[in-house]
DSSP file (Angstrom, degrees, kcal/mol; ACC not computed):
  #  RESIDUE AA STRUCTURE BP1 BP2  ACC     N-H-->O    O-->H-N    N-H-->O    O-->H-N    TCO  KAPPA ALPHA  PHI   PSI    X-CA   Y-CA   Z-CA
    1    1 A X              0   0    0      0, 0.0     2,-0.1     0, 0.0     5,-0.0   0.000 360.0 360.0 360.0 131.3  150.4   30.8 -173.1
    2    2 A X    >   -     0   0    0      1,-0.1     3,-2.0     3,-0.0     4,-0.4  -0.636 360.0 -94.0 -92.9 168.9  146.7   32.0 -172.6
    3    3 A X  T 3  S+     0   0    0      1,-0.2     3,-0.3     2,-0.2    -1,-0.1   0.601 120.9  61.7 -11.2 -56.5  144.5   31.3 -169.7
    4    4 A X  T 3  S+     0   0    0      1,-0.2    -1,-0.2     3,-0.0    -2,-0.0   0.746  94.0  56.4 -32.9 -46.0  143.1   28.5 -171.3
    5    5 A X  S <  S+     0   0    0     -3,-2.0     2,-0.4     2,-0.1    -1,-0.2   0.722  96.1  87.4-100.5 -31.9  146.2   26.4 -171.7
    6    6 A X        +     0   0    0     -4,-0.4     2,-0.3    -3,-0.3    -3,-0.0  -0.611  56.0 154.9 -68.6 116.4  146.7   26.7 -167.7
    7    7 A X        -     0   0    0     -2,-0.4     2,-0.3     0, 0.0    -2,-0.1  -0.927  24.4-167.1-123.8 155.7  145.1   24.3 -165.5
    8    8 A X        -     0   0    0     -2,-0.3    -2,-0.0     0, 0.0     0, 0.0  -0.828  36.6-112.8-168.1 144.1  145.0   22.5 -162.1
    9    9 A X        -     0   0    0     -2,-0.3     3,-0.1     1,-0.1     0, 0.0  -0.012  37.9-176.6 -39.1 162.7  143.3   19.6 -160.4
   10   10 A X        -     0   0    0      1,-0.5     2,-0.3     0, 0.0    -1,-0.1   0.058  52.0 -53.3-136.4  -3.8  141.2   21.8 -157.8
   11   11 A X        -     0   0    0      3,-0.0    -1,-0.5     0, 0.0     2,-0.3  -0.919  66.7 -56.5 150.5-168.2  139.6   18.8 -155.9
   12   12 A X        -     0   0    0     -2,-0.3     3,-0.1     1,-0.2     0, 0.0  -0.610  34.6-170.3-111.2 158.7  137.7   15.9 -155.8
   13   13 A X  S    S-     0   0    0     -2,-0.3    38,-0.9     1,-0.1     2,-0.3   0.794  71.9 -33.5-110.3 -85.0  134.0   16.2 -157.5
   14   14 A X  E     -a   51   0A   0     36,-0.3     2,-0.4    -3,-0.1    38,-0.2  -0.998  53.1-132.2-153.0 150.3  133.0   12.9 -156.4
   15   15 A X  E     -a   52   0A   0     36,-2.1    38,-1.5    -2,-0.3     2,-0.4  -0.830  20.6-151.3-113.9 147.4  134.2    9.1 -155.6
   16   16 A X  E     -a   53   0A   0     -2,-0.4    38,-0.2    36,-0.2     2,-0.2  -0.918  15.2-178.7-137.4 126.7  132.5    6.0 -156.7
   17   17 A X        -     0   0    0     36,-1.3    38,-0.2    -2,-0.4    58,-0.0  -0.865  28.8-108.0-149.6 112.8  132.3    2.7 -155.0
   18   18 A X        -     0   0    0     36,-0.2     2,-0.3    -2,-0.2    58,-0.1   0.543  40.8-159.9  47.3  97.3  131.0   -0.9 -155.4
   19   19 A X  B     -d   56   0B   0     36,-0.6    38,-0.8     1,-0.1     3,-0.2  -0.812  27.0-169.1-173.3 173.8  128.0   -2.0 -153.0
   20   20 A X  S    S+     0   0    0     -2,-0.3     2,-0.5     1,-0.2    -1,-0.1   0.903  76.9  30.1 -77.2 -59.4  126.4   -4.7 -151.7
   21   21 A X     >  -     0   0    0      1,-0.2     4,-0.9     2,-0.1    -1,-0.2  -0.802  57.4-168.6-130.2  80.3  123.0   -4.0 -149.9
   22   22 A X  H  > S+     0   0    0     -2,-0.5     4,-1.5    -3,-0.2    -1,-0.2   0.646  79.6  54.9 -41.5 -38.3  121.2   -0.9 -151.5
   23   23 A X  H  > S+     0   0    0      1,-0.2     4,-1.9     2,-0.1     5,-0.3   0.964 108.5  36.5 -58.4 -75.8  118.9   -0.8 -148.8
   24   24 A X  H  > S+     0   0    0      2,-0.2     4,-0.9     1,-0.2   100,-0.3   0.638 116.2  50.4 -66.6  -3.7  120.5   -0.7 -146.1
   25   25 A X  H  X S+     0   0    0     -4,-0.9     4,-7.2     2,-0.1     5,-0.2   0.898 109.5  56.3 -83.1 -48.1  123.3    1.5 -147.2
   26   26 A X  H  X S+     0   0    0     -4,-1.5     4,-1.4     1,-0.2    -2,-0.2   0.809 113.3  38.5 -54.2 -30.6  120.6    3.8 -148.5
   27   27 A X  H  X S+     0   0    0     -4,-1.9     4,-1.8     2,-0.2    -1,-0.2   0.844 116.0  58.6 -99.8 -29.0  118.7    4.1 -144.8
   28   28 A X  H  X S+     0   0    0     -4,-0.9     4,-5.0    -5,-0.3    -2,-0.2   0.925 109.8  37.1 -33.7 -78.7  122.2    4.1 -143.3
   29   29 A X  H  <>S+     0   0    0     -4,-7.2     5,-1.3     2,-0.2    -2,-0.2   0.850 111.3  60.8 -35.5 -40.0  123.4    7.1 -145.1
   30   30 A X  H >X5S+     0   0    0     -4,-1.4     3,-3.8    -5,-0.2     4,-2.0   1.000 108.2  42.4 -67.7 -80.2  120.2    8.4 -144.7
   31   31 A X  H 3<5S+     0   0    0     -4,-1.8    -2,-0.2     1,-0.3    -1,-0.2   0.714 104.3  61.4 -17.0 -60.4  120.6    8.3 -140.5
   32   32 A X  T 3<5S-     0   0    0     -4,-5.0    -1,-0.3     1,-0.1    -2,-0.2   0.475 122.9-109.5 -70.8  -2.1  124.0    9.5 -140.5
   33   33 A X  T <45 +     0   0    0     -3,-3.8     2,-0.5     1,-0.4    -3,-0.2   0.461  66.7 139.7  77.1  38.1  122.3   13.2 -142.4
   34   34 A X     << -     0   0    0     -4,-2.0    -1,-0.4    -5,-1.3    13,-0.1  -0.856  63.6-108.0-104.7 158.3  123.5   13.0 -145.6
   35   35 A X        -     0   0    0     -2,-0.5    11,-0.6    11,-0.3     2,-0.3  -0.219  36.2-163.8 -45.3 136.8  121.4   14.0 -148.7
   36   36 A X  E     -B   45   0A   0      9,-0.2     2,-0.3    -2,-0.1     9,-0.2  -0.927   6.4-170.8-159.1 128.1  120.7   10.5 -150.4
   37   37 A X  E     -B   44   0A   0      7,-1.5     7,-0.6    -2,-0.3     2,-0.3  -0.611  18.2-149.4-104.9 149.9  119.3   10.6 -154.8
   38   38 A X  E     +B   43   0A   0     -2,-0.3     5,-0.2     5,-0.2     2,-0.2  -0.924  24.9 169.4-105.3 114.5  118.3    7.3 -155.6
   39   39 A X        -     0   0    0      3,-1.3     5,-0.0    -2,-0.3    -2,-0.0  -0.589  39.9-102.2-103.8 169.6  118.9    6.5 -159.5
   40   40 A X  S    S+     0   0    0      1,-0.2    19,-0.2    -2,-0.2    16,-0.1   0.904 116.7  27.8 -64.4 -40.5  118.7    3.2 -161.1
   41   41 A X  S    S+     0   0    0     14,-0.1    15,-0.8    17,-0.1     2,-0.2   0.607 129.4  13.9-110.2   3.6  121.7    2.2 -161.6
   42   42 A X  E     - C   0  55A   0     13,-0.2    -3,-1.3    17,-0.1     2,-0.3  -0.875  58.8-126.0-142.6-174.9  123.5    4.2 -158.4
   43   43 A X  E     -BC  38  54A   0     11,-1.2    11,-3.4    -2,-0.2     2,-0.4  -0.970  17.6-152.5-129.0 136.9  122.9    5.9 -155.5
   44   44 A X  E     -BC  37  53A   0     -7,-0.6    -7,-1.5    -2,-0.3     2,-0.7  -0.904   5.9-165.1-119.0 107.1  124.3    9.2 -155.1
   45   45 A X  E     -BC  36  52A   0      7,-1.8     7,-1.6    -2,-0.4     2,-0.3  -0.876  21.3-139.8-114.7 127.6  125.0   10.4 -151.2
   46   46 A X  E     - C   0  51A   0     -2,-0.7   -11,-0.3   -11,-0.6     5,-0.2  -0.517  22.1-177.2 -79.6 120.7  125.6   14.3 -151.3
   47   47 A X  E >   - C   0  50A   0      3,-4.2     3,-0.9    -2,-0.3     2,-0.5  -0.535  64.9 -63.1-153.0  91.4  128.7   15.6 -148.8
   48   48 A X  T 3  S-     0   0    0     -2,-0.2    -2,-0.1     1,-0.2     3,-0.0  -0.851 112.7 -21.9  80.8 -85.5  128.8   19.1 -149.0
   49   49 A X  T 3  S+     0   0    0     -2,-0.5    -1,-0.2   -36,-0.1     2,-0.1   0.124 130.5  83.6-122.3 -29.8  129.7   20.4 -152.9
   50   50 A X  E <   - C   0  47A   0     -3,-0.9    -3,-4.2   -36,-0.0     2,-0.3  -0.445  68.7-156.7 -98.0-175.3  131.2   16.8 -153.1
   51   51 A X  E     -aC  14  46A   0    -38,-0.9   -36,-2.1    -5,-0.2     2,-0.5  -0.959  15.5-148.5-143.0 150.8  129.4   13.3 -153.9
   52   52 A X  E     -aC  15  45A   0     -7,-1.6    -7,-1.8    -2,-0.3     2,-1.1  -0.849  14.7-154.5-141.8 109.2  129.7    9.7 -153.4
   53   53 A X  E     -aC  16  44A   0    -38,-1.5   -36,-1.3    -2,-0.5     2,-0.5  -0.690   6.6-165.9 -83.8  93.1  128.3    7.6 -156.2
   54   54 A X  E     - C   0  43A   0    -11,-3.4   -11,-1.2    -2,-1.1     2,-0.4  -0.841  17.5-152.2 -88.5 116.7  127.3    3.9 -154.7
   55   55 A X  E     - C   0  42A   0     -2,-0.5   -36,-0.6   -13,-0.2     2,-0.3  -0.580  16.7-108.6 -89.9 135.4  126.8    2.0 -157.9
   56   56 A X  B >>  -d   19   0B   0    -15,-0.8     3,-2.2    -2,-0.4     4,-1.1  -0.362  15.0-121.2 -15.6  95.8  124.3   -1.0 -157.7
   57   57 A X  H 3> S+     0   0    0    -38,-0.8     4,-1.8    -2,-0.3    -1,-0.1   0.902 120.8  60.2 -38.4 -30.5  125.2   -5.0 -157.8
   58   58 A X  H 34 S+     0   0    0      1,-0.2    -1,-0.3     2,-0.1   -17,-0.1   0.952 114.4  29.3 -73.7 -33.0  123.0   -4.6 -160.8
   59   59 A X  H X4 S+     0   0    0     -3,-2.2     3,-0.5   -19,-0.2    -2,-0.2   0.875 124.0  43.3-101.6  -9.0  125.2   -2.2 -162.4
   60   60 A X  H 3< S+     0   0    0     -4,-1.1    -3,-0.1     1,-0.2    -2,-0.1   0.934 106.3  62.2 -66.3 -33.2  128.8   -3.1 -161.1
   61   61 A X  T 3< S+     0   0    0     -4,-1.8     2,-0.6    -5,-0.4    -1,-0.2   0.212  86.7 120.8 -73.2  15.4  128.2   -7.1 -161.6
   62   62 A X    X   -     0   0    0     -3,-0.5     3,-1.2     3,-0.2    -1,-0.0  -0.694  62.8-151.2 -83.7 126.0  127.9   -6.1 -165.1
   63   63 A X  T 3  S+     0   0    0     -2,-0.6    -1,-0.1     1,-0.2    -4,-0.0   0.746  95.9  52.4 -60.6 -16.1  130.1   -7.4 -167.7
   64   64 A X  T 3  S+     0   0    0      1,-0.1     2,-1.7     2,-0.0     3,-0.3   0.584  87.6 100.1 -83.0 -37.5  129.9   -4.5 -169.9
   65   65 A X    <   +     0   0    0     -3,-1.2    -3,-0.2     1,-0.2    -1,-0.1  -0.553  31.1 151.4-120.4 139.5  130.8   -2.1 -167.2
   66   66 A X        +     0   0    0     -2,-1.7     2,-5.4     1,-0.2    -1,-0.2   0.854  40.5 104.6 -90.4 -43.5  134.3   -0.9 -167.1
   67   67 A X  S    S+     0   0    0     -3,-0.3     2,-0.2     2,-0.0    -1,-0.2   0.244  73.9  70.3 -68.8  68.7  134.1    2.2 -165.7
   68   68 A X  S    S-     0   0    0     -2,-5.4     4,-0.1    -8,-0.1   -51,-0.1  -0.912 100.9 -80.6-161.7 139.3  135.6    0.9 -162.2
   69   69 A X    >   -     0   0    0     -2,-0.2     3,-4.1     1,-0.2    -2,-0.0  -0.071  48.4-129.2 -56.4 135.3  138.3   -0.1 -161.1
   70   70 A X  T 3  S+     0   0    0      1,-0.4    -1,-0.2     3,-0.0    -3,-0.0   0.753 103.5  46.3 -67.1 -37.6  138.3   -3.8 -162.3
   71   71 A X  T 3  S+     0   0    0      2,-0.0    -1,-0.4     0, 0.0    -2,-0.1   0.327  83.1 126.0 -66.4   2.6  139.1   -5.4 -159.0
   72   72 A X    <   +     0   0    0     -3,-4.1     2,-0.3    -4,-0.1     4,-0.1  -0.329  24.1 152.9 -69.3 130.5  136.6   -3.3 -157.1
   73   73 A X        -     0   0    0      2,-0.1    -2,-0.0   -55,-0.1    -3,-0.0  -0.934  46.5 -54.8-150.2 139.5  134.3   -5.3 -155.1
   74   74 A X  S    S+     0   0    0     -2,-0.3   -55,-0.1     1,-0.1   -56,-0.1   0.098 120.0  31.7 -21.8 156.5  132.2   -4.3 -151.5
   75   75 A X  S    S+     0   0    0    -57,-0.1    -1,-0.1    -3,-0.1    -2,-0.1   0.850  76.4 121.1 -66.7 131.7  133.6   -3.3 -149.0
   76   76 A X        +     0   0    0    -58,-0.1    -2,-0.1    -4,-0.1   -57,-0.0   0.667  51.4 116.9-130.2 -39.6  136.7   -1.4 -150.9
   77   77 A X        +     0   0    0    -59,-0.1    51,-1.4   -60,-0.0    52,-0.0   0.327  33.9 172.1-171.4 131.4  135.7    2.2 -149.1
   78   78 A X  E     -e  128   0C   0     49,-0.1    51,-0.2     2,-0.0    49,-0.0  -0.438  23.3-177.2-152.7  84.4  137.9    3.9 -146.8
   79   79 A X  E     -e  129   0C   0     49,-0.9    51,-1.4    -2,-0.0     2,-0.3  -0.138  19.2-162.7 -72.3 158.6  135.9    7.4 -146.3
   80   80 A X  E     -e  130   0C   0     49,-0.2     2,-0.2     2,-0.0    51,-0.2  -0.902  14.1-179.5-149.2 120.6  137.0   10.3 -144.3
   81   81 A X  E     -e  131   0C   0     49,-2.2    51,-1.6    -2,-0.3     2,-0.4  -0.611  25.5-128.0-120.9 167.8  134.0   12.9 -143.4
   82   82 A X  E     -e  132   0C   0     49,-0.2     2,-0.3    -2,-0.2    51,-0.2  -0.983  21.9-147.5-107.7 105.1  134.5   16.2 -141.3
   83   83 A X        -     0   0    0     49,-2.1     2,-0.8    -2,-0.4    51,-0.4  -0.807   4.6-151.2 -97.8 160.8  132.2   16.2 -138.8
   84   84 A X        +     0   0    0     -2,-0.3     2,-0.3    49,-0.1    49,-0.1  -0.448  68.6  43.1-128.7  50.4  130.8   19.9 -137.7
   85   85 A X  S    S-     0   0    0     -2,-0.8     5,-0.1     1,-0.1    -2,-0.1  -0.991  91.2 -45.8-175.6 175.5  129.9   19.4 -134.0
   86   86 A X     >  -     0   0    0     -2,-0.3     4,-1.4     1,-0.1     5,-0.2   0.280  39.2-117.3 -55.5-178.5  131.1   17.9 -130.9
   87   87 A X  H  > S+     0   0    0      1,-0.2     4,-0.9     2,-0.2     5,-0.3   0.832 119.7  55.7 -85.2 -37.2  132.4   14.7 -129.9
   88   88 A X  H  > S+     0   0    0      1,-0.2     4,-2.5     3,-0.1    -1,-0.2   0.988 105.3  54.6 -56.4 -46.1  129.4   14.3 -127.8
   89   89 A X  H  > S+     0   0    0      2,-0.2     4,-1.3     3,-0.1    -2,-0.2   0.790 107.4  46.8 -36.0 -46.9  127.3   14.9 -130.9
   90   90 A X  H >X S+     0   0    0     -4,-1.4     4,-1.7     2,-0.2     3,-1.0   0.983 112.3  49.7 -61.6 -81.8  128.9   12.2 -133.0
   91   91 A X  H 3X S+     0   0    0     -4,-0.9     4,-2.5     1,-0.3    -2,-0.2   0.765 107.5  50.1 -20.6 -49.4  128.8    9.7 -130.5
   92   92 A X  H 3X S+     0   0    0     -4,-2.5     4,-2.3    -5,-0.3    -1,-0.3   0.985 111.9  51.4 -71.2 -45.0  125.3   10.2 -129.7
   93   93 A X  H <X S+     0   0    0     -4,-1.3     4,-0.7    -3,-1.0    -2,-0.2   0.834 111.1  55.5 -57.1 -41.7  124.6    9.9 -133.8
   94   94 A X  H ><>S+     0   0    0     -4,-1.7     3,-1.4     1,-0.2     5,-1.0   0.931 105.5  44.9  11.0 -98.3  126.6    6.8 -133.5
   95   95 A X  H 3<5S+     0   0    0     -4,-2.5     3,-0.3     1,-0.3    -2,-0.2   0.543 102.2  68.0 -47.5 -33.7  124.8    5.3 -131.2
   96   96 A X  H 3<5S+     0   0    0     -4,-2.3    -1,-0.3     1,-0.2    -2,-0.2   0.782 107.8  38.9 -41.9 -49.9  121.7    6.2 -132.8
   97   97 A X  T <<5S-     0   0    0     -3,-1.4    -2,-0.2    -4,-0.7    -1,-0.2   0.212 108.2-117.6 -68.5 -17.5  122.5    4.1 -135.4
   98   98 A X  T   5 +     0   0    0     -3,-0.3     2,-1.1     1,-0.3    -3,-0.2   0.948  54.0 167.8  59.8  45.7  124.0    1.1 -133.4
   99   99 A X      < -     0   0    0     -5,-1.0    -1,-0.3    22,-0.1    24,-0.1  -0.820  30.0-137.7-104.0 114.3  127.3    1.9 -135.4
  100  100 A X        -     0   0    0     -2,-1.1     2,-0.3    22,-0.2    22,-0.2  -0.353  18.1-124.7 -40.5 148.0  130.3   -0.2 -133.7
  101  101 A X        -     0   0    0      1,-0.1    20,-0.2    20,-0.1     3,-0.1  -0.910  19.9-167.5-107.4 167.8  133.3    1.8 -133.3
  102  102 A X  S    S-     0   0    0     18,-2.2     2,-0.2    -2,-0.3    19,-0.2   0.756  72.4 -20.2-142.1 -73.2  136.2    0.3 -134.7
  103  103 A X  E    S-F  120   0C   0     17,-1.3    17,-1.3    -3,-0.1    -1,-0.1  -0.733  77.0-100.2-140.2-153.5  138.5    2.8 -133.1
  104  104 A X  E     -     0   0C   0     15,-0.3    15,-0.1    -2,-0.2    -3,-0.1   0.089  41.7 -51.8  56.8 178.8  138.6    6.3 -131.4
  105  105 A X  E     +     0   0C   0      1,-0.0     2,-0.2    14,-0.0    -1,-0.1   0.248  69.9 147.9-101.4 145.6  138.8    8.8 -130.7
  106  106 A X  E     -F  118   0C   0     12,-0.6    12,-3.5    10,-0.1     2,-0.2  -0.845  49.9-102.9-127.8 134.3  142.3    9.3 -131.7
  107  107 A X  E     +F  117   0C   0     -2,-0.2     2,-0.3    10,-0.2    10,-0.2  -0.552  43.9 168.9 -72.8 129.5  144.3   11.9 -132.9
  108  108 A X  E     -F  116   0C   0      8,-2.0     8,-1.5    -2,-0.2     2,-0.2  -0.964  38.8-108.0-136.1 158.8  145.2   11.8 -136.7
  109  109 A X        -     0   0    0     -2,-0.3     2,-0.4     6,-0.3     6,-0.2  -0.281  40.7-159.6 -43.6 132.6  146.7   14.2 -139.1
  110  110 A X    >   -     0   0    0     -2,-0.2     3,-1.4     1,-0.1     4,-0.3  -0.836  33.8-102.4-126.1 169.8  144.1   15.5 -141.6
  111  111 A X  T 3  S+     0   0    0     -2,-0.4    -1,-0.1     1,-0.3     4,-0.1   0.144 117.4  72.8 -88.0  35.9  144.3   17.2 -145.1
  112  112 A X  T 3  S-     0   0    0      2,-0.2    -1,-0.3     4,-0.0     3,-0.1   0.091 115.3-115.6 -76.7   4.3  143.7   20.5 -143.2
  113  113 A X  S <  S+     0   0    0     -3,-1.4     2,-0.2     1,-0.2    -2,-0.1   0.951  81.5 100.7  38.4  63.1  147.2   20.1 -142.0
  114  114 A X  S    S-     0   0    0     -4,-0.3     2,-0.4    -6,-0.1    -2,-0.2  -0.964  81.0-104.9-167.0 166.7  146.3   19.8 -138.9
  115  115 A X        +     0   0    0     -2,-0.2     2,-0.3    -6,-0.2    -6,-0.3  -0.585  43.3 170.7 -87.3 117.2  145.8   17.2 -136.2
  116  116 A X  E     -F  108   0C   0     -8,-1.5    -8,-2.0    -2,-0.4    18,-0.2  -0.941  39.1 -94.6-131.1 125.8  141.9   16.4 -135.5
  117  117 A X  E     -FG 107 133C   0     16,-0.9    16,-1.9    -2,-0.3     2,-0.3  -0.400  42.6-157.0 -52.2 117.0  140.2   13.7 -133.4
  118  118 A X  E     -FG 106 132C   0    -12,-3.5   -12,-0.6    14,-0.2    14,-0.3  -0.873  16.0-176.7-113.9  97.2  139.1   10.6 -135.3
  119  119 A X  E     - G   0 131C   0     12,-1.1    12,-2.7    -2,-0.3     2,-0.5  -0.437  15.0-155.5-120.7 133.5  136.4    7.7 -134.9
  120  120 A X  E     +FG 103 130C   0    -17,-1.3   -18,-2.2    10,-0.2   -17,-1.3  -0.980  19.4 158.0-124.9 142.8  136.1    5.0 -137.0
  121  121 A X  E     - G   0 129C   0      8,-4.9     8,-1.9    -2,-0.5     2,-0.4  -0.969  36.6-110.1-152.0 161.2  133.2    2.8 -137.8
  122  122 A X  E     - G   0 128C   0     -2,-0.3     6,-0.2     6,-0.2   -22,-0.2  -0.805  21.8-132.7-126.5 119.8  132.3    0.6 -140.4
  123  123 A X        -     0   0    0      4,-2.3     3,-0.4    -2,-0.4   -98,-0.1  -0.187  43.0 -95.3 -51.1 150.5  129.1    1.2 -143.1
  124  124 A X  S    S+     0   0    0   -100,-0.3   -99,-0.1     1,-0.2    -1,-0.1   0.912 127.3  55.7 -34.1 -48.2  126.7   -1.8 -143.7
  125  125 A X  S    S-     0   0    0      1,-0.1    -1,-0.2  -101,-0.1  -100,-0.0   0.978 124.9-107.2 -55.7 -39.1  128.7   -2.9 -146.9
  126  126 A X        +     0   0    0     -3,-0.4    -1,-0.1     1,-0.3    -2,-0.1   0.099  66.5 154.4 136.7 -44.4  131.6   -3.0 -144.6
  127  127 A X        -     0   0    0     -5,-0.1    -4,-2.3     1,-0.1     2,-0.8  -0.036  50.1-110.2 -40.7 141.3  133.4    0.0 -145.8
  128  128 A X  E     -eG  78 122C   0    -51,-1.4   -49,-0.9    -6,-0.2     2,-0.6  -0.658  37.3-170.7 -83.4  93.5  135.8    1.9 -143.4
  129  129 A X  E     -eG  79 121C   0     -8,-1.9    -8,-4.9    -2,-0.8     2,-0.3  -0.825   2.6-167.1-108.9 133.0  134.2    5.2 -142.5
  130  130 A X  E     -eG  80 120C   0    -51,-1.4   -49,-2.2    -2,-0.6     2,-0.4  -0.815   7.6-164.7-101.0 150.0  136.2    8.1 -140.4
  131  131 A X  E     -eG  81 119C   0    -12,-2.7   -12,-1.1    -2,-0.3     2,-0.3  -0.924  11.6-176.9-130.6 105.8  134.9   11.4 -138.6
  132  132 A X  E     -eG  82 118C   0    -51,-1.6   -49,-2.1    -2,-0.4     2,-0.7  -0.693   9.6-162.6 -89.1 163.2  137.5   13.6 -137.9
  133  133 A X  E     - G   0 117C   0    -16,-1.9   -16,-0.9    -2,-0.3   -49,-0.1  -0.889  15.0-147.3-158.1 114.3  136.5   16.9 -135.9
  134  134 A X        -     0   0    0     -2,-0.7   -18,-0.1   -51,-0.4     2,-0.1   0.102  29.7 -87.6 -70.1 173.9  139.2   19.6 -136.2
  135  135 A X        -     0   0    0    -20,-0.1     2,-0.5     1,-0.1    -1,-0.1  -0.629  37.8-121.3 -79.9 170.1  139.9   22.1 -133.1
  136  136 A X        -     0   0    0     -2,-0.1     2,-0.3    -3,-0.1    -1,-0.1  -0.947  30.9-130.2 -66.9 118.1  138.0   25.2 -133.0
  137  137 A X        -     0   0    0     -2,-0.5     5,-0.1     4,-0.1    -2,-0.0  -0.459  16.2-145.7 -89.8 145.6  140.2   28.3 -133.0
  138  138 A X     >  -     0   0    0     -2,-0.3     4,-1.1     1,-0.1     3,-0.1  -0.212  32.1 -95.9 -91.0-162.1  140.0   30.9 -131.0
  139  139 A X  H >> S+     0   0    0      1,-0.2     3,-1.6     2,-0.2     4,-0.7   0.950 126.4  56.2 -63.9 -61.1  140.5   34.6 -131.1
  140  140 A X  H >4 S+     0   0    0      1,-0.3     3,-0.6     2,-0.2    -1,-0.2   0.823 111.3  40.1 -55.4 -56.5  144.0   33.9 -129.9
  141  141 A X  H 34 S+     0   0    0      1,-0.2    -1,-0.3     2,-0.1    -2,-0.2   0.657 101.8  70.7 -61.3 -26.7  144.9   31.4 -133.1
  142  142 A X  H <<        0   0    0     -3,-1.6    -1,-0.2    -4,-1.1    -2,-0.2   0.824 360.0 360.0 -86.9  -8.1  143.2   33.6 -135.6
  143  143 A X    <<        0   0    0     -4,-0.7    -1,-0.2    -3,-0.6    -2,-0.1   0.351 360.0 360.0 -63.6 360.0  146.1   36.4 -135.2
């Protein structure tokens, strides 16, 4: 078997969802610091190397396009960001924003496989957004 013929998934590229209020998602995103493209027919919010494609009412509510899951409809979203600063930080960014939380912060498992403080709060569409914020190790942990 060459090189070729060997493969594996290596991560996620980007996830695509459904939304409601283009505006406000768009000025949302904006707030919270992410990179935000506006195309016609999505909005593309940049989070890190990955992406999150928020398609348009004008292009999900179309009968002609399939490529979404066929029941998807605002709010379906149930995001999970790494955030890269304190818990005081977040909060205050929060707050900035007048974003309820929903819960936290709480300790949850994360796909670093390891246990991180998590706040949840809810985007304009409605969609379920988490910020977990992992320990910092120290000199002691990196041995």
């Amino acid at each position: 078997m060459s090189p070729d013929d060997v493969g594996a998934v290596r991560g996620f590229d980007h996830v695509s969802l459904p939304m409601r209020d283009s505006d406000a998602m768009v000025a949302f995103y904006r707030a919270l610091g992410f990179d935000v493209v506006e195309h016609r027919p999505v909005v593309s919010v940049y989070v890190g190397d990955q992406m999150i494609n928020l398609h348009r009412p004008e292009t999900w509510q179309r009968d002609d396009f399939s490529l979404r899951a066929p029941a998807a409809k605002p709010p379906c979203g149930d995001l999970c960001f790494v955030w890269d600063g304190s818990p005081a930080s977040l909060h205050r960014r929060l707050q900035a924003l007048g974003a309820e939380i929903v819960e936290g912060p709480v300790e949850r498992p994360g796909a670093r496989r390891a246990t991180a403080s998590s706040t949840y709060i809810r985007d304009p569409d409605g969609n379920l957004l988490e910020f977990m914020i992992y320990p910092v190790k120290g000199i002691a942990d990196a041995r």
